[in-house]
C-alpha positions as CSV (number, residue, x, y, z in Angstrom):
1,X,3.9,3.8,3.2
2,X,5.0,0.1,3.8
3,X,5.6,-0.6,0.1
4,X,7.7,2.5,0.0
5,X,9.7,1.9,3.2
6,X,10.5,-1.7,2.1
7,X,11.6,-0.1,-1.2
8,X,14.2,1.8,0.9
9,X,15.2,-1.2,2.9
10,X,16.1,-3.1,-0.4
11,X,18.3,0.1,-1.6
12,X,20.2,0.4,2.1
13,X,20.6,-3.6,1.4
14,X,22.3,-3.4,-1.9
15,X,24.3,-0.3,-0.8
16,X,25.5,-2.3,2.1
17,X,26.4,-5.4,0.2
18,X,28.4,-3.2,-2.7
19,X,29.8,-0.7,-0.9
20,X,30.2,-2.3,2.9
21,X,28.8,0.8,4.3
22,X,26.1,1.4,6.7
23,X,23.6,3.9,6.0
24,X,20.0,4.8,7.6
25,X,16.7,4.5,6.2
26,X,16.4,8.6,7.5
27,X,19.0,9.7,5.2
28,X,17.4,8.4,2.0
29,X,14.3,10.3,2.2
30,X,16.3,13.0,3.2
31,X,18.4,12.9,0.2
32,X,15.8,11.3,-2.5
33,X,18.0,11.2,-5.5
34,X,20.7,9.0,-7.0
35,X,23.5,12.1,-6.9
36,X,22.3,13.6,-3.9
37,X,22.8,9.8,-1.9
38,X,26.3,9.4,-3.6
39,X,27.4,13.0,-2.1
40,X,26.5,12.2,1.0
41,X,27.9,8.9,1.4
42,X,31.1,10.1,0.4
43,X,31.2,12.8,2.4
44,X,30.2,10.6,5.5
45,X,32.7,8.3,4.6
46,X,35.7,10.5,4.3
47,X,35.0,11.6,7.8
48,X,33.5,8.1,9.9
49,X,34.9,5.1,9.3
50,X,32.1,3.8,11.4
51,X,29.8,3.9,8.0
52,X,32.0,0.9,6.8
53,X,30.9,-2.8,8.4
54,X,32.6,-6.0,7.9
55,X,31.3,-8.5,5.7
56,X,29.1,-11.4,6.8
57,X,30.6,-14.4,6.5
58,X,29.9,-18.5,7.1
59,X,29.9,-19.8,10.5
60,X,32.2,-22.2,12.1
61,X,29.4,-24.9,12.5
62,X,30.4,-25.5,16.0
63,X,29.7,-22.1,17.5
64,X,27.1,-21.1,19.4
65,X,23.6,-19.9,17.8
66,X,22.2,-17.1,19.2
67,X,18.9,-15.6,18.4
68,X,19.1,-12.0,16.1
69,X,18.1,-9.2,18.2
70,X,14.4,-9.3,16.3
71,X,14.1,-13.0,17.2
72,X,15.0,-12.7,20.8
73,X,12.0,-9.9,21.1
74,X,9.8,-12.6,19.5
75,X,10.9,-15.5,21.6
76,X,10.6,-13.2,24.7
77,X,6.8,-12.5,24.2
78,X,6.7,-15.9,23.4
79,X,7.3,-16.8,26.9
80,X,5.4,-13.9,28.5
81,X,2.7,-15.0,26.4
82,X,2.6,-18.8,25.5
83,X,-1.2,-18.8,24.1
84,X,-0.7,-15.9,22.0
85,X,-1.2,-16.6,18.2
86,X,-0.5,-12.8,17.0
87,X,2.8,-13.6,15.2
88,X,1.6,-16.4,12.9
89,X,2.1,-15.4,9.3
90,X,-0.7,-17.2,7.6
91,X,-1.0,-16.9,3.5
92,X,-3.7,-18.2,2.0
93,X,-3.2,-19.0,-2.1
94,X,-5.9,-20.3,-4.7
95,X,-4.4,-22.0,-7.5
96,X,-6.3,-22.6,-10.4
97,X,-5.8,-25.0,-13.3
98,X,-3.6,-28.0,-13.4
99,X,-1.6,-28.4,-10.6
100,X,2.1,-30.6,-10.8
101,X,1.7,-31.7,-7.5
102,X,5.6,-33.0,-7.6
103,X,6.8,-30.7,-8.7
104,X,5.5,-28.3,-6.0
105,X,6.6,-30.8,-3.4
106,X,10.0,-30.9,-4.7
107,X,10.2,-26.8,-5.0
108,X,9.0,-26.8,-1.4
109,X,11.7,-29.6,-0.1
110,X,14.4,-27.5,-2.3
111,X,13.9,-24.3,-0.2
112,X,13.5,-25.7,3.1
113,X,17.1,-27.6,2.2
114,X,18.6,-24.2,1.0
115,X,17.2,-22.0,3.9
116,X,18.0,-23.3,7.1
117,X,16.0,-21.0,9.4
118,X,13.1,-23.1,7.7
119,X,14.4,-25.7,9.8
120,X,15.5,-24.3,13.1
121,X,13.6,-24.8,16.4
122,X,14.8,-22.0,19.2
123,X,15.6,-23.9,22.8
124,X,16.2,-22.8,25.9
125,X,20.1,-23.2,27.7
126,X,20.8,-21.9,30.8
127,X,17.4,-19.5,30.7
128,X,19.0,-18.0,27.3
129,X,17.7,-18.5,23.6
130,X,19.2,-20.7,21.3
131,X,19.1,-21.4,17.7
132,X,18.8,-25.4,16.8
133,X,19.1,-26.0,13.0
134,X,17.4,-29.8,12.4
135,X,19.5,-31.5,9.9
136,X,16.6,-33.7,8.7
137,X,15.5,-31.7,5.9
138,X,13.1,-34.0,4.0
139,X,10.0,-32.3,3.6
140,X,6.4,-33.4,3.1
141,X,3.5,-31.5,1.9
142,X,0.2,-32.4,3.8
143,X,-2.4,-32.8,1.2
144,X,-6.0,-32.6,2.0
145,X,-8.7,-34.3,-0.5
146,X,-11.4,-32.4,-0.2
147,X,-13.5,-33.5,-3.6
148,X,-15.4,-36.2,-2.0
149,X,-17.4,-33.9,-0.4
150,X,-20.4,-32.2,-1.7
151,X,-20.3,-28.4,-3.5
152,X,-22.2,-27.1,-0.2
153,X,-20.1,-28.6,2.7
154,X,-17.0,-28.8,1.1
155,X,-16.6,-24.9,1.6
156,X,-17.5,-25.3,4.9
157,X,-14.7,-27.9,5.3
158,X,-12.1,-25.7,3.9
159,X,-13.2,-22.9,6.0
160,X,-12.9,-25.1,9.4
161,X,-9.2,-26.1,8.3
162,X,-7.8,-22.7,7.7
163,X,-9.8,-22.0,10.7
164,X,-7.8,-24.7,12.5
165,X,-4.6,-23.4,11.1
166,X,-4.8,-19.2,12.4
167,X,-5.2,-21.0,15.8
168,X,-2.5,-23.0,15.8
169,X,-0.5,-22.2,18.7
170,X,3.5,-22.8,18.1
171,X,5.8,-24.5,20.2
172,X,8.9,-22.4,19.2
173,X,11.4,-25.6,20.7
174,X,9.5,-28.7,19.0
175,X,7.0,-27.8,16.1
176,X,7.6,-27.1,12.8
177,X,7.3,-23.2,12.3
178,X,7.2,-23.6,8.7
179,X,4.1,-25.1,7.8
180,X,2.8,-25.6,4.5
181,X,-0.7,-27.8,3.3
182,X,-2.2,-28.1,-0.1
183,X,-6.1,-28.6,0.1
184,X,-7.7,-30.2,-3.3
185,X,-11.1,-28.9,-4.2
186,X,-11.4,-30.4,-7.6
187,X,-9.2,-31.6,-10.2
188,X,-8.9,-27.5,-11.4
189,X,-8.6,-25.6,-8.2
190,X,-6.4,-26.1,-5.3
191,X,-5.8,-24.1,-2.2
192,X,-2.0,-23.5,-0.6
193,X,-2.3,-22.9,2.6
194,X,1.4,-21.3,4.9
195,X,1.4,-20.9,8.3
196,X,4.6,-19.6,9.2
197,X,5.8,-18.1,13.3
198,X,6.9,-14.7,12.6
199,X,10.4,-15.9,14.6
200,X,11.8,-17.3,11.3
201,X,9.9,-15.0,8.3
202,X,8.8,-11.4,7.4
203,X,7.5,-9.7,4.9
204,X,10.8,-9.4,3.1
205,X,11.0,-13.2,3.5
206,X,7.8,-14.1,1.3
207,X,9.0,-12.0,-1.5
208,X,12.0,-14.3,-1.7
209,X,10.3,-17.3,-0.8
210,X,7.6,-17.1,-4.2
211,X,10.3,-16.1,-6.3
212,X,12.0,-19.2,-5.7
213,X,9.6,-21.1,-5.7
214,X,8.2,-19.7,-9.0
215,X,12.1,-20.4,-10.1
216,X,11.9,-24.0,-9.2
217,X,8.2,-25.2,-10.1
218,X,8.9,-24.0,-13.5
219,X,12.1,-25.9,-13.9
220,X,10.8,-28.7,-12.2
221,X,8.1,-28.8,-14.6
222,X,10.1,-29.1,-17.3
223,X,12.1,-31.3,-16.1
224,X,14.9,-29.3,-15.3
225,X,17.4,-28.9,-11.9
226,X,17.2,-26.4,-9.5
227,X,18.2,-22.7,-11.5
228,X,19.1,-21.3,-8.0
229,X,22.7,-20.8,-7.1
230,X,23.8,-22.0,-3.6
231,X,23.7,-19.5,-1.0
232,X,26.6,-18.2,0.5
233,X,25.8,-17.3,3.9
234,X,22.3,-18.4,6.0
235,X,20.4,-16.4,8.9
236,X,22.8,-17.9,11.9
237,X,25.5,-16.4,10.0
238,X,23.8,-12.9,10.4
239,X,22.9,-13.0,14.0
240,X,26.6,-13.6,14.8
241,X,27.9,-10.7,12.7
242,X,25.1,-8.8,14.4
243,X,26.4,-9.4,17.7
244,X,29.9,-8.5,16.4
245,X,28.5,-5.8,14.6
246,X,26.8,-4.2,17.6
247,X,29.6,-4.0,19.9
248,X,29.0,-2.5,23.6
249,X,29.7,0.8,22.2
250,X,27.8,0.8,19.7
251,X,24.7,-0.8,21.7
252,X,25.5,1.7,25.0
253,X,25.0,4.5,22.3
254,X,22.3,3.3,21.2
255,X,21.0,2.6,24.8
256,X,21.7,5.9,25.8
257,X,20.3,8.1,23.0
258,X,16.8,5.9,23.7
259,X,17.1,6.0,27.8
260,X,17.1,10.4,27.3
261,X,14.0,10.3,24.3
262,X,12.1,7.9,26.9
263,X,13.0,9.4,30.0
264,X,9.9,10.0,32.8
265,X,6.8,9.3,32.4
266,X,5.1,8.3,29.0
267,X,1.9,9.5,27.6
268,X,-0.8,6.2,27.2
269,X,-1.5,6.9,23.4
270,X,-5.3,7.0,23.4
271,X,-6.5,6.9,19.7
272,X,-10.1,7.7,18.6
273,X,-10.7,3.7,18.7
274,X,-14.4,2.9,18.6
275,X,-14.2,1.3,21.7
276,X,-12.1,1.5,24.9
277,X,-8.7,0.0,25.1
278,X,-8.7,-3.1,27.1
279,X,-6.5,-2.9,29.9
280,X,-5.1,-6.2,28.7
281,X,-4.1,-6.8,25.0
282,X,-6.2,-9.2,23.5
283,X,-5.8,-8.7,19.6
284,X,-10.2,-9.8,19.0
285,X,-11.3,-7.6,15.9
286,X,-12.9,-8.3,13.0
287,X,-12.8,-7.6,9.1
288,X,-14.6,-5.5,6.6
289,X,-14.0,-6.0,3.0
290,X,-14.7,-2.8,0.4
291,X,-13.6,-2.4,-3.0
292,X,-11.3,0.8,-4.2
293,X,-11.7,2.5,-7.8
294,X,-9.1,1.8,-9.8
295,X,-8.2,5.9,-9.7
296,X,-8.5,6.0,-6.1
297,X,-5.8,2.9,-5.9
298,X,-3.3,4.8,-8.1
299,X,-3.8,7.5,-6.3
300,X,-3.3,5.7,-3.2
301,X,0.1,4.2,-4.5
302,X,1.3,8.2,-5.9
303,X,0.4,9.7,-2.3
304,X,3.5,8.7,-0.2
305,X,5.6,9.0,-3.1
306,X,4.5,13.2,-4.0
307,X,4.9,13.3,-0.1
308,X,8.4,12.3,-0.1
């Protein structure tokens, strides 16, 4: 159901950037085809001119950066819970064959140039969050020999370093929240290790991240410039249009509409877990790998899709 929601995320996204208008995520399973979308819209749009936003556009550098709404949930917990190490994004890549270790530095140093929420720490002024973009944006790839050490201890090594790096506890106002580390096992088989604070990246964002830097390893191999084309607007740009966006009426609706669904007294949700639910969160579990048939995965992928 995730693939298929973020499926209808990217649709919204690319109606919204051709058509300026605003629609929900509901309306497209409610409406699942190409004609039946287009009818609607228009018929929405002839009658609200609140379907129709204004279009993001560059900051003046000098204004104030405020956090997205999403980001200011994040930095909250952050604060409520400084130890917590839930909302690290950690990807864990093996690479095989001959690696262009240049080149993959460069890619990496191109992107965190191009996207500047790869560089931006979020401070505290006057007990509110802010943005800070670091301007210094030379980048370094930590690399890790590991081929010194003996077949039998070397996994064990690699092991205690991604071990190291699923603990790592951010500081949101001074560390680096994009970190990257290549591990060499032998000359054939390397290990790219990101550990990234959910603050700054989603899910949406690795998609874009490893098609650029597919993009610009390939052309850096060949000795080639960057293929990507500048981008026009960055992540501070969107939390100010948000804010503008989201104007007291709009948010008071919104406020409003939640206060009645929520009102009284809320159930506890008490799923058949197989144990009790700690009284405080404490996000222990564990893992348990199985393999699917290949006819129970396609099956799997058809299910929300014959569902609607």
């Amino acid at each position: 159901m995730e693939e298929i929601s973020l499926l209808a995320i990217q649709v919204i996204s690319r109606i919204r950037e051709t058509l300026n208008i605003e629609i929900s995520i509901s309306l497209l399973f409610e409406y699942p085809t190409i004609a039946q979308i287009a009818e609607n819209i228009a018929l929405k749009a002839a009658n609200n001119n609140d379907l129709f936003i204004s279009e993001i556009k560059p900051r003046k550098q000098q204004e104030n950066l405020i956090l997205s709404f999403t980001q200011k949930r994040l930095w909250f917990l952050k604060q409520l819970e400084p130890n917590n190490t839930a909302y690290n994004l950690f990807y864990r890549f093996r690479l095989q064959g001959f690696l262009n270790i240049n080149a993959l530095q460069k890619s990496l140093a191109e992107i965190t140039k191009r996207h500047e929420i790869l560089r931006t720490n979020f401070i505290s002024v006057n007990g509110q969050p802010n943005q800070r973009i670091n301007n210094d944006d030379k980048f370094n790839l930590p690399i890790i020999d590991l081929q010194a050490f003996p077949n039998e201890k070397r996994g064990k090594e690699l092991e205690k370093i991604v071990k190291q790096e699923l603990d790592y506890n951010f500081n949101l106002s001074k560390d680096n929240l994009f970190r990257v580390k290549l591990i060499q096992l032998n000359t054939q088989e390397n290990q790219l290790l990101f550990n990234i604070h959910h603050i700054i990246f989603d899910g949406w964002s690795f998609g874009l991240l490893f098609s650029e830097l597919e993009s610009l390893y390939t052309a850096y191999c060949q000795g080639l410039t960057s293929p990507l084309s500048s981008l026009p607007i960055q992540y501070a740009d969107f939390t100010l249009w948000q804010k503008k966006y989201l104007s007291k009426d709009v948010l008071e609706t919104q406020l409003n509409y939640w206060k009645k669904q929520l009102a009284g007294s809320l159930p506890i949700l008490e799923l058949p877990t197989d144990y009790t639910r700690p009284k405080i969160q404490t996000y222990k579990g564990a893992t348990k790998t199985f393999i699917l048939s290949s006819e129970l995965t396609k099956k799997s992928k058809h299910f929300p899709k014959d569902k609607g």
